[in-house]
N, C-alpha and C positions, 0 to 999 in steps of 0.2 A: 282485770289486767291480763289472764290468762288467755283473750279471745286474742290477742295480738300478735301472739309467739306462734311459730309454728309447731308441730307435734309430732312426733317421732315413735315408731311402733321397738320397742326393744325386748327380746325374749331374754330372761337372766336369772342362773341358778346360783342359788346365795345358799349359805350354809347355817342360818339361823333368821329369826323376824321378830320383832319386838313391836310392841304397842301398835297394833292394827285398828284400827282405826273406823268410823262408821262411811268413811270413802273408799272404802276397799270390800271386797267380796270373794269368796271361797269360792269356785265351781268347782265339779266332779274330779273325778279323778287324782283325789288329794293335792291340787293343784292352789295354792293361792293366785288369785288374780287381782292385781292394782288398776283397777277404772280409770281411778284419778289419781295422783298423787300430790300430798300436802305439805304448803312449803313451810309449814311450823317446825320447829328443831325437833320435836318431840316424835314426830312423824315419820320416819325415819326406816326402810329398813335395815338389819345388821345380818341378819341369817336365821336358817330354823331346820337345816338339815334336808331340805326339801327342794322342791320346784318351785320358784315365785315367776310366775308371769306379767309383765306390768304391760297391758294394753293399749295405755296413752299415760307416756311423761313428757313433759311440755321442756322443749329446750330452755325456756328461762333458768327453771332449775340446775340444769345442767352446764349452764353458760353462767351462773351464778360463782361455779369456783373457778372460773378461768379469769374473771377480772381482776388475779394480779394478786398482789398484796392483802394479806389475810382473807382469802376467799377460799382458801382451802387448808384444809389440815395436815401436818406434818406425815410422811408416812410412817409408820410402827416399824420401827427398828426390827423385828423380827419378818416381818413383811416383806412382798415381792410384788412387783407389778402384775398384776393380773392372776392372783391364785384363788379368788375368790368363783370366778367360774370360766372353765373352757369353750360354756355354749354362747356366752354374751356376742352376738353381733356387730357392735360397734365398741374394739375395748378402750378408747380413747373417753367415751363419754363414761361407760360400768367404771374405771379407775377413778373419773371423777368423781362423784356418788362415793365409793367407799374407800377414801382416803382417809386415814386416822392418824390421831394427834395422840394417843397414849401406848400404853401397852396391851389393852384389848383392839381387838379392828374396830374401832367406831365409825362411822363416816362422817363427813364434813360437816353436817348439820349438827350432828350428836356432843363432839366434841366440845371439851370445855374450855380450850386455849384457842388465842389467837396465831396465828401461825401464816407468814408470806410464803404467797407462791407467783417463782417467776417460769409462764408457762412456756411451753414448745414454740407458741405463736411471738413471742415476746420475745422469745432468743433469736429466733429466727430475722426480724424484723431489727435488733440492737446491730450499732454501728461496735462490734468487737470482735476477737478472734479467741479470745480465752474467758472460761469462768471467772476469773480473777476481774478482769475488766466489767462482767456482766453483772458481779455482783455489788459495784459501787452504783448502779441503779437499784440497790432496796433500799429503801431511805434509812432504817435501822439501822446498815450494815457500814463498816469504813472502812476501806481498804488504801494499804499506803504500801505505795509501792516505790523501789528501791531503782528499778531498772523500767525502761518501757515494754510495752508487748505482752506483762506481768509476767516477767519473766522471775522477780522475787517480789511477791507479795506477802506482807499481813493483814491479816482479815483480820477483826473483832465486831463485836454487838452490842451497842448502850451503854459505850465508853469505855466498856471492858481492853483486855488485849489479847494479842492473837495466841497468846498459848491458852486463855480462859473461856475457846470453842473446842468442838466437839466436832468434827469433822468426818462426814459419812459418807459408802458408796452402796448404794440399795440396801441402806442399813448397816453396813458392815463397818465398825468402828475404822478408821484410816490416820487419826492423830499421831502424831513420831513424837514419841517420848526424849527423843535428841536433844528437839526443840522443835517450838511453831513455826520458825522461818520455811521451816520444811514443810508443814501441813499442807499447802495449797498445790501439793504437785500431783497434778490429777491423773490416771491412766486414762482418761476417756478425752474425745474432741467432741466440741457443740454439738456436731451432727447425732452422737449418740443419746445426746438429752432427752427425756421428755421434758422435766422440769425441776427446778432448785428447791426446795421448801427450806425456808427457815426460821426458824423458833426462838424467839426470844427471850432470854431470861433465865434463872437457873432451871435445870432439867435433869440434877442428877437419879433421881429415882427412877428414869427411864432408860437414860441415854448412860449411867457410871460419873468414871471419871472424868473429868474434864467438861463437862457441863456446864461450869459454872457459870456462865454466862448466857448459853445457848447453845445452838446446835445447828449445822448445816445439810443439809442429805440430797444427795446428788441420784436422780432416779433415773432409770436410764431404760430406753426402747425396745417394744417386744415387736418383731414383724409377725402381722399375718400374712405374709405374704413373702415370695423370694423376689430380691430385687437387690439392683445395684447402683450404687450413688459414688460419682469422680467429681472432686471439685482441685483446681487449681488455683493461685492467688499469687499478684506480687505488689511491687510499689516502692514506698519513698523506703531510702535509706539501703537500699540495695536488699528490698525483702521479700522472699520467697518463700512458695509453700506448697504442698500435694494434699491428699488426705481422700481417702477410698473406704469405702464401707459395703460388706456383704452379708446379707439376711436370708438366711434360708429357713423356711416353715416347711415340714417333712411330715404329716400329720401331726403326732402330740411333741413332738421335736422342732425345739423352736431355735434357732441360733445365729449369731451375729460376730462379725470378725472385723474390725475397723483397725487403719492406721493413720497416723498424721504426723507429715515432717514440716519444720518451716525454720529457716536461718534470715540474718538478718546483719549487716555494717555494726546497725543498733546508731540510734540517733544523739548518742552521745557521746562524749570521751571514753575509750575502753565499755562500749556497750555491747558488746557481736555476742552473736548468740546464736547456737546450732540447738532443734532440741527434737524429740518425737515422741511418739508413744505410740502402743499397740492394746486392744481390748477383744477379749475373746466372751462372750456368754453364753450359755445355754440352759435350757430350760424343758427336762420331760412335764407334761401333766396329765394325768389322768383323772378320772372320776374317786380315787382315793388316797392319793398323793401327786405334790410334786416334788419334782428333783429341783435345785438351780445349781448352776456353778458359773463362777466371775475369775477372770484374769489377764492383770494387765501387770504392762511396764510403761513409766514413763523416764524419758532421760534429756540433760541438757547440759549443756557446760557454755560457760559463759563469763564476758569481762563482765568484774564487779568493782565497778568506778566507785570509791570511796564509801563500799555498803557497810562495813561494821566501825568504822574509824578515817572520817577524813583525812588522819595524815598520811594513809594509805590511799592513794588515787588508781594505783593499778594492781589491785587485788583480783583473782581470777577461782574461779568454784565452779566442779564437776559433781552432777547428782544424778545418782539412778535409782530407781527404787520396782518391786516388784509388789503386787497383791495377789491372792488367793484365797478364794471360798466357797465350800459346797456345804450343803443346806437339802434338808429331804423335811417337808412341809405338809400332813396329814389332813385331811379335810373330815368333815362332819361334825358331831356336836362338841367335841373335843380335840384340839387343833394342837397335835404335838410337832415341837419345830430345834430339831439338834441340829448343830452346824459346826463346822470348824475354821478354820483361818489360818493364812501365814502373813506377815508383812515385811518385806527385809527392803533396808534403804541404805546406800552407799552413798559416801560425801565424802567428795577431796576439795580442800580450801587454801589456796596458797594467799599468802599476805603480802608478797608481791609476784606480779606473773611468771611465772617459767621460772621459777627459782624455789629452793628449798627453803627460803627465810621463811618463817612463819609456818613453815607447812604443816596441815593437819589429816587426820584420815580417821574416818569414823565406818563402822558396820555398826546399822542397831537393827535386830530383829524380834516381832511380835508375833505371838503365835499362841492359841490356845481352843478354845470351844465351850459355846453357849445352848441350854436349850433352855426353850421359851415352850410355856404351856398355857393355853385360856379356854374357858367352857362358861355359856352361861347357863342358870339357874332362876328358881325362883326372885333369888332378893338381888340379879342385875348381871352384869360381866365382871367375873372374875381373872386375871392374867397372873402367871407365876415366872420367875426364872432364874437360871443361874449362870454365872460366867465365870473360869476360869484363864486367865490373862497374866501370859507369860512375859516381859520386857528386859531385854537384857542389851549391853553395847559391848564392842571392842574399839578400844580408841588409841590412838597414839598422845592423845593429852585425856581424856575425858573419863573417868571412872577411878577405882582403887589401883595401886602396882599390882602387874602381876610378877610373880616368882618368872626368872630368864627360861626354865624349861616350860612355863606356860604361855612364852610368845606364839603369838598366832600370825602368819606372813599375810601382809595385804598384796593382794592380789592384784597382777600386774607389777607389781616391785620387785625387784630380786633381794636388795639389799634392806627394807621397808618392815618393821614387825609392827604389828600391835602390843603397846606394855600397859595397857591400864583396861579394866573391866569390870562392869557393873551391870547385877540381875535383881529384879523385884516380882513378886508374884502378886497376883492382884486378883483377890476373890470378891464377888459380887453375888448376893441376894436380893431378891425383889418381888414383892408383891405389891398389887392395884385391883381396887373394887372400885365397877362404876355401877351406878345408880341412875338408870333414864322415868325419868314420870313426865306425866305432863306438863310441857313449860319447863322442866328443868333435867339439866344432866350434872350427876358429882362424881369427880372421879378424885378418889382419895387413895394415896400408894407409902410404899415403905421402902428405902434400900438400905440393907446392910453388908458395909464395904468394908473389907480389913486388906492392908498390904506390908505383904514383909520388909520392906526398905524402911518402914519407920517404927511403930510401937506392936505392930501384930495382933491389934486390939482390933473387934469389930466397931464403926461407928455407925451411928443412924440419921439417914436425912431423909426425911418425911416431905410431903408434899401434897396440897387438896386444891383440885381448880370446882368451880362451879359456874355456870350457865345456866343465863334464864332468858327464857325467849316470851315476853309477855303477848307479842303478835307478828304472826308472818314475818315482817318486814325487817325486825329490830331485835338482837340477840344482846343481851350486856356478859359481862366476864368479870369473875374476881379471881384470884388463885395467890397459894404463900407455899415458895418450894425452896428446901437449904438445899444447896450446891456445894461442892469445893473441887479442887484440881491438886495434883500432885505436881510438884517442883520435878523440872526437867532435867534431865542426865547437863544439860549447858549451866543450866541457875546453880546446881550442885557443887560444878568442878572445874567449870571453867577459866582460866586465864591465861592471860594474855598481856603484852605491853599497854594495854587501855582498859582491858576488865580483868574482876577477881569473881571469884565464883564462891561459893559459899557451903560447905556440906552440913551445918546447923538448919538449913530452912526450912520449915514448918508449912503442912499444905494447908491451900488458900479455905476459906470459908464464906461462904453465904447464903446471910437470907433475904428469897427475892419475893417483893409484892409484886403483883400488878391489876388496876381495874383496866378495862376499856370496853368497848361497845363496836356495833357493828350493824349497818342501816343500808339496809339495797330497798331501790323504788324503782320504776321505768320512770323515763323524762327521754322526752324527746324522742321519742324510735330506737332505745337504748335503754338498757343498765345501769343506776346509777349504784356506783356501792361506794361507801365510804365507814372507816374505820377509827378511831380514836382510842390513845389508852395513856395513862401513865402510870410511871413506876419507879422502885425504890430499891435498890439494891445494898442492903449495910452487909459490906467487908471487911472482916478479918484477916489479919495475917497475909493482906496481898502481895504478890511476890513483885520486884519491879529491881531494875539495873538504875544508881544512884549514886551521883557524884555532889561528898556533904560537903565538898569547898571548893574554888577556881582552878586550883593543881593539884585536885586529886584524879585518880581511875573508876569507871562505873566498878560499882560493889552491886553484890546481889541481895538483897532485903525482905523483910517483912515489913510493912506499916498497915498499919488500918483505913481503910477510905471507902466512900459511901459513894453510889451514884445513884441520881436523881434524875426523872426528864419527863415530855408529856412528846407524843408524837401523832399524828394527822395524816392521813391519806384519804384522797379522793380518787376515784377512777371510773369514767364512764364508757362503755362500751356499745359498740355499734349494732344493731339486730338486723339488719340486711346487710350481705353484702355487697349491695352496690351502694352502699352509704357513701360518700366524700367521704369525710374524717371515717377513721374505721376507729380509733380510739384515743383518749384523753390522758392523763392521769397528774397530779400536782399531791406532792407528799413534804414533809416536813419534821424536823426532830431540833429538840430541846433538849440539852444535858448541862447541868452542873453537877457537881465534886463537893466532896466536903472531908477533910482530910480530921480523924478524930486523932489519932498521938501527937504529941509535939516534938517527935526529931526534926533538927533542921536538915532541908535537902534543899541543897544548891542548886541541883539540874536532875530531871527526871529522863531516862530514856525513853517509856512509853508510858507508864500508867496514867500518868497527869499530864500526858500529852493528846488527849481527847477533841473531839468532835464538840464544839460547843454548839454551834448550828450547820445542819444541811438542809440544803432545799434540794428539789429533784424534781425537772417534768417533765414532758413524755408529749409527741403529737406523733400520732401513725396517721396517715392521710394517701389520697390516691393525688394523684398528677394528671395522666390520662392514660385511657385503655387500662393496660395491664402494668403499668409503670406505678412506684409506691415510692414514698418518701417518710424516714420514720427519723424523727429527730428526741435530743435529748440535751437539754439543761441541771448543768451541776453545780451549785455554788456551795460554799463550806468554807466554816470561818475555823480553825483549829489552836484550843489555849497551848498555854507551854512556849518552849524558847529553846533554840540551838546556839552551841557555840561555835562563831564565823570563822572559818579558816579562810588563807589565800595563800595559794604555792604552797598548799599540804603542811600550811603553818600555821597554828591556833594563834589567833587574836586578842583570844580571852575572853572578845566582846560575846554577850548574850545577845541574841537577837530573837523577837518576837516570832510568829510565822503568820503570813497576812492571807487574809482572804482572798479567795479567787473563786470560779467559774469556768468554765468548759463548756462546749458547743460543740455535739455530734452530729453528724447526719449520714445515714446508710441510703442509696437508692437500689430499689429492686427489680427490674423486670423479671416475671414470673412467667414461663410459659407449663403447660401440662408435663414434660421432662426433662425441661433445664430451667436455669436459671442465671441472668445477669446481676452483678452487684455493683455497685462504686462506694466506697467509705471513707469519709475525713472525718478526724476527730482531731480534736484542739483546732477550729474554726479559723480560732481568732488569734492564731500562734503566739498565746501567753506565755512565759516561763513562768512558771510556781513550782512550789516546794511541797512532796508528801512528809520528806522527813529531812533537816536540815541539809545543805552541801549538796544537795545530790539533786539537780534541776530536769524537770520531766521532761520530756519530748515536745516540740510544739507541731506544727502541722505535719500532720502524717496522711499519706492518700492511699488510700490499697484500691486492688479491684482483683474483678474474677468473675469467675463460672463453676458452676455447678448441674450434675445432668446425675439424671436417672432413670434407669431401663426396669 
């Protein structure tokens, strides 16, 4: 199979090597050199403090983690793009190779979880403008969104809900403890992606709190090179957009400065929307550490047509939010990695626009520091760490009274205080041993979490994945990992004329199974990889907004519920490129429920408002010359039932939510420094429902340019 791919000479200094193999050879100058390399899981390297030179790696291997969907591993939470070596040649292909799914760096083969990745070439090619949108292409992932453009979305994973992810930027935890509505506000634009990973299933021994479900990690671009990227954009609904990006490489000084604005009518009642953001990074490395440091804002204000309560149709929300994080990352046999962090998010929410009814103001800021430690040894990789995690809010409804001399003025108001106030401190321990032998990787870990908001007790949730690769082609997976999440400053103390908030509620719990398997072949002058897995999640104590009769208000709860599912992905890949289709992909997920307490509940707000089937598929294809056409199919059938309003007046009626489908298509002309687009999405101008009352966009057309010097 190897005679078919083409071969690629890469010089790369790894900081450790494991299980060498009788296709590899040592020459002079304490230098290891790779001949060949072997695409068994086991085969692998991870580092050894030294020079490894690898002579001839065959691109299969390397085009092996870019087909999408579990073809690469999550990157390690303590990890940065590219710190594994400064002298790698091409770092697009070394990043591939040594992506890791735990808490030691393992690389893609070694890893014992599955884990989706949606790459740079894949973003670039989807008919969207926002991660939000991008990631209702991972067949795992369900995203329901409030407003078009994703301007409010919820993300969740395997029928979970959007506060039970874990939400990352080159590792750096980013979840708002406010609430999830907020998690998806990203400081970054497409253009700064490399790519999405994410992980399914519970993940707290790795990722803390809020894991429990999975986890998202948003990985984003290191330039070798200074260069500059303008792209502008407009189209249906009076929508517009700028976005500029600047990369400058200074020898071991790498850094990037991106911004993006884009406003919008908005395609619906009360839908306009202004919003931007700005991302700064940078990156010293040398031969015995690296520096990084990340910081961005994102902001937007926007009509919100009937987002928390239909009988509210002109509800109106202003959000900004800030990140920051530096991090100094030590190389050689012992890889010590202390960082720090801040996150502060502001959110004003009126209940109807321009007016003070209802109005809310919220400040919640995060702030604290982690270090992370791994060194391997005889008996495998070892990884250690610890977090301290500060969370605290100021709110005009949301936390404990404060005393009138502890009013805090929100900013911008003259007449406006903060009276209510709530802080929890959140300590994290963690350790993981992996174990690589032939044919088989185990990685087994521990985290012990105690947080002052509730009993101040440490508790433990353990976790062991294993892989076994019997031959080249074919890897299986088993893994059993307890999760849980902490109830949100909203689930705590929230209310409202339509919700009550609850300060009793107890954090979520679970434990997650999952087997699945994992089968790349060549067929046809291409890649074929395809993925399968299913899984079991029994829940505890899940938190969920719950109305127990026809004229009551959502309550905030605990019940117990389990989720179930099996899910399928195929995806074939093109090895020339002058292929016609350049690639495939057709993916699939199954979920049911199973509710174990017997309180009656009338109407669920999300947790048993689940994904019971999603299909998803994918054609990237050429047209002619330099012209590309990349299309995508979404069909999604979703349980559960809303109550119908009309003229912002409940009916009472329950109504079902019916399946639907969407039809994207992005066209591309590509030249060597710019680039043409045109984009429709909703084809077939449906109206459907993500979440009751609130009707999505239908044909929407953008277009634009894009140029780089």
């Amino acid at each position: 199979m190897q005679h078919i791919f083409q071969r690629k000479k890469l010089y790369i200094c790894t900081s450790n090597l494991y299980n060498m193999y009788s296709n590899t050879s040592i020459v002079s100058h304490n230098v290891a050199t790779f001949k060949r390399f072997c695409r068994g899981g086991y085969a692998v390297f991870a580092s050894l403090g030294r020079e490894v030179r690898i002579g001839v790696l065959t691109v299969a291997m390397l085009g092996s983690v870019h087909l999408s969907k579990a073809s690469a591993m999550i990157g390690n939470p303590d990890n940065r793009n590219q710190t594994e070596s400064e002298e790698a040649v091409d770092d697009h292909e070394l990043d591939a190779v040594t992506v890791a799914g735990s808490m030691a760096p393992l690389t893609q083969l070694q890893s014992a979880r599955i884990v989706g990745v949606i790459s740079r070439a894949q973003i670039e090619a989807a008919a969207v403008q926002t991660v939000n949108d991008l990631l209702k292409l991972a067949v795992g992932v369900d995203v329901r969104q409030r407003g078009g453009f994703g301007i409010q979305s919820d993300i969740s994973i395997d029928g979970g809900t959007f506060d039970q992810i874990t939400i990352l930027l080159n590792g750096l935890n980013i979840t708002n403890p406010h609430t999830g509505h907020l998690a998806a506000d990203f400081p970054v634009s497409l253009s700064d992606i490399e790519r999405i990973e994410v992980l399914e299933g519970a993940a707290s021994r790795v990722y803390g709190a809020s894991a429990f479900g999975g986890a998202i990690n948003i990985v984003t671009r290191h330039d070798d090179k200074t260069n500059i990227q303008l792209g502008v954009h407009g189209g249906s609904y009076g929508t517009a957009g700028a976005d500029a990006r600047l990369g400058i490489q200074a020898g071991r000084l790498s850094t990037s400065l991106s911004g993006t604005w884009q406003r919008s009518d908005g395609a619906t009642l009360n839908s306009d929307f202004n919003r931007g953001n700005a991302f700064l990074q940078c990156q010293y490395n040398n031969s015995d550490y690296n520096i990084h440091f990340q910081g961005g804002w994102s902001g937007k204000s926007y009509g919100a047509n009937t987002f928390y309560s239909a009988a509210y149709p002109n509800q109106y929300e202003r959000n900004d939010r800030f990140i920051s994080s530096i991090g100094v990352e030590s190389k050689g046999a012992v890889r010590l990695r202390p960082e720090v962090f801040w996150t502060r998010t502001f959110d004003n929410f009126e209940l109807i626009r321009s007016t003070s009814t209802g109005e809310n103001f919220h400040l919640t800021d995060v702030y604290g520091s982690r270090v992370g430690l791994d060194f391997s040894w005889v008996a495998g990789h070892t990884a250690v760490s610890g977090e301290l995690r500060e969370e605290g809010i100021y709110s005009t409804s949301l936390g404990l009274p404060l005393v009138e001399c502890q009013y805090r003025r929100v900013g911008g108001e003259d007449a406006t205080f903060y009276t209510r106030h709530d802080e929890r401190t959140n300590i994290s321990l963690s350790i993981e041993h992996n174990v690589l032998l032939p044919h088989w990787t185990i990685s087994a870990g521990l985290l012990a979490n105690m947080n002052t908001r509730f009993d101040s007790r440490f508790h433990l949730y353990p976790g062991i994945d294993v892989a076994f690769t019997p031959m080249a082609s074919l890897r299986l997976f088993a893994s059993y990992n307890k999760g849980f999440r902490l109830p949100t400053f909203t689930d705590l103390y929230y209310k409202s004329p339509t919700h009550e908030g609850n300060q009793g509620m107890k954090a979520e719990v679970s434990h997650s199974l999952q087997l699945g398997v994992r089968w790349q072949t060549s067929l046809y002058g291409g890649q074929l990889l395809t993925v399968a897995k299913g899984f079991y999640h029994r829940g505890s104590n899940l938190i969920d907004w719950v109305m127990y009769k026809a004229d009551d208000v959502f309550h905030s709860a605990n019940f117990d519920l389990d989720n179930m599912g099996t899910q399928a992905e195929s995806r074939w890949q093109a090895q020339s490129s002058h292929s016609w289709v350049r690639s495939v992909s057709l993916g699939y997920t199954y979920i049911y429920q199973h509710r174990r307490d017997q309180t009656e509940i009338y109407k669920s707000n999300y947790a048993m408002e689940y994904l019971r089937h999603k299909f998803v598929a994918t054609l990237d294809h050429r047209l002619v010359s330099r012209l590309t056409a990349a299309w995508s199919l979404r069909w999604q059938d979703r349980c559960g039932s809303y109550i119908k309003y009309e003229n912002a007046v409940s009916t009472g009626q329950l109504v079902g939510y019916a399946p639907y489908a969407t039809l994207d298509l992005k066209l591309r002309w590509t030249k060597p420094h710019y680039e043409l687009w045109a984009e429709a999405t909703n084809l077939t101008n449906h109206t459907y429902y993500d979440l009751g009352n609130i009707p999505q966009p239908g044909l929407v057309i953008l277009a634009g340019v894009r140029c780089s010097f």
